[in-house]
C-alpha positions as CSV (number, residue, x, y, z in Angstrom):
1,X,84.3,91.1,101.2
2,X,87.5,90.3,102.5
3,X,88.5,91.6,106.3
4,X,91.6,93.6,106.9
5,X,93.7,91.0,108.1
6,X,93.0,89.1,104.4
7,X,93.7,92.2,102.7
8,X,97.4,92.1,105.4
9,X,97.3,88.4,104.2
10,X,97.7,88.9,100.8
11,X,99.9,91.9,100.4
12,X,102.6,90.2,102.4
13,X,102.1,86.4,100.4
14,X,102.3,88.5,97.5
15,X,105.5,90.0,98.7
16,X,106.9,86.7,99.7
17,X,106.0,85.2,96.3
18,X,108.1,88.7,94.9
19,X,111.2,87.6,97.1
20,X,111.3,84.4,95.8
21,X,111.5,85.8,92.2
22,X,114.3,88.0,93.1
23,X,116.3,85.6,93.7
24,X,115.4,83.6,90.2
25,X,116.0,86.9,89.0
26,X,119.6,87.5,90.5
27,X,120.1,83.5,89.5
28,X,119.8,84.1,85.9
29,X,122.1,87.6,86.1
30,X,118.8,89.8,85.8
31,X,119.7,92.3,88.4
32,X,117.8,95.4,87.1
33,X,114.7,93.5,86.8
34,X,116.1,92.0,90.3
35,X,116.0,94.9,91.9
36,X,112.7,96.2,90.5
37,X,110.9,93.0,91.8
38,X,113.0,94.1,95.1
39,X,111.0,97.3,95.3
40,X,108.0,95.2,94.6
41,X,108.9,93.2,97.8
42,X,109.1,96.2,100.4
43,X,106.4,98.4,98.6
44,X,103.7,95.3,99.2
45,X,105.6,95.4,103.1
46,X,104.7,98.8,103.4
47,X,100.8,98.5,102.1
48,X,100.3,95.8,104.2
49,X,101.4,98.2,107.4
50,X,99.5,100.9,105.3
51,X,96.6,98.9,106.1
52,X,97.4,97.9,109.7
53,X,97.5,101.4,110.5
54,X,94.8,103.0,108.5
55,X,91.0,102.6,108.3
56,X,90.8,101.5,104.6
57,X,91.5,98.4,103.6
58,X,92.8,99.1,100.6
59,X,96.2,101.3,100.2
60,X,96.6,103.9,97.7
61,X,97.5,103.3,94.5
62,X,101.6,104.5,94.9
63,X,104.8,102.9,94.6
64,X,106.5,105.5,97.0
65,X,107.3,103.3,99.7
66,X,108.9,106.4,102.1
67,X,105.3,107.9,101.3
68,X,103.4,104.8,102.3
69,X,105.5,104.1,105.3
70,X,105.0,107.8,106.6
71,X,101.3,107.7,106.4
72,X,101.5,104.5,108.7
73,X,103.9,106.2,111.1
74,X,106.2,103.9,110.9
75,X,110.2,105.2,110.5
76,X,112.9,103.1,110.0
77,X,115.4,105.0,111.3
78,X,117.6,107.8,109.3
79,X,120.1,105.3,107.4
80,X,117.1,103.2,106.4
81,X,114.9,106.0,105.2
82,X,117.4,107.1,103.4
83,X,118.0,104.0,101.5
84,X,114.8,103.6,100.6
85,X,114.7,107.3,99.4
86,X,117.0,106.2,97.0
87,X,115.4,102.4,96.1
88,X,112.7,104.1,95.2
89,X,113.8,104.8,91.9
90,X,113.8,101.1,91.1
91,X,109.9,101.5,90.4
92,X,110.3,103.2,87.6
93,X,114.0,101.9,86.2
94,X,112.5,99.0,83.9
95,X,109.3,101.2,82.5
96,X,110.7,103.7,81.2
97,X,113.6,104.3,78.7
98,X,115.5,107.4,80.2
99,X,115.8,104.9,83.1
100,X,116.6,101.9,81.7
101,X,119.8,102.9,80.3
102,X,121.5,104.7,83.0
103,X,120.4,101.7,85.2
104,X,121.4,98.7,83.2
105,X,124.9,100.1,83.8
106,X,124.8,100.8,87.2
107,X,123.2,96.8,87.8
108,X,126.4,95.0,87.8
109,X,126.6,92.4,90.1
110,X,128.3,93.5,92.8
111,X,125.8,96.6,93.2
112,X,122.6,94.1,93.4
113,X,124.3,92.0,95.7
114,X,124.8,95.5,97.9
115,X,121.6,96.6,97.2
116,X,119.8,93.2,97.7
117,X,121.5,92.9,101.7
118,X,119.8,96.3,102.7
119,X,116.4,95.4,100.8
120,X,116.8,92.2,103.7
121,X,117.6,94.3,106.3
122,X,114.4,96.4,105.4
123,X,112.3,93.6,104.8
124,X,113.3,92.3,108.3
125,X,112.0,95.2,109.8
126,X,108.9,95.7,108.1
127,X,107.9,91.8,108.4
128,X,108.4,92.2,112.7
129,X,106.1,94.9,112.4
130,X,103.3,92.6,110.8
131,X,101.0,89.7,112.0
């Protein structure tokens, strides 16, 4: 049985395997997918506080961060919530078609690379609230 600091352990050296594919991702002009793996990145942030602040060691089974992030009472702020209102539809944009399309066109580059500073900014955060 692992202890609650392994279970904190793994999602965020998860998360920072996830960031390093991001950035293969973005290399090799994949920026949907980029930003999907993006999400992956704060969502395994926000289970690991999940976890931190909750007796169970392991988080539900979302990929909501705002909902995860709320039920550790943790708030970013406004301007950050609100981004992350909006990232949240990067869960979904590569499963499933009626995504897909409308999101391959808005993933040019310049939008990722937009995107892609506030997913640091977040990270940031999220990483100073952990071990």
């Amino acid at each position: 049985m692992m202890t609650k600091e392994q279970y904190i352990d793994h999602w965020m050296n998860t998360s920072e395997e996830d960031w390093v594919t991001v950035g293969g991702l973005f290399a090799i002009d994949r920026y949907l997918h980029c930003l999907f793996w993006a999400h992956l990145v704060l969502e395994k942030l926000a289970k690991a506080l999940w976890i931190k602040h909750n007796m169970d060691d392991i988080p539900p089974k979302t990929h909501n961060i705002i909902w995860l992030l709320k039920e550790a009472n943790i708030d970013l702020g406004d301007e950050k919530m609100k981004f992350l209102e909006k990232f949240n539809n990067f869960q979904s944009s590569t499963r499933y078609p009626d995504y897909t399309d409308k999101t391959y066109k808005l993933c040019t580059k310049e939008f990722a690379l937009q995107e892609l500073e506030k997913v640091k900014e977040v990270r940031t955060c999220l990483l100073k609230m952990l071990p």
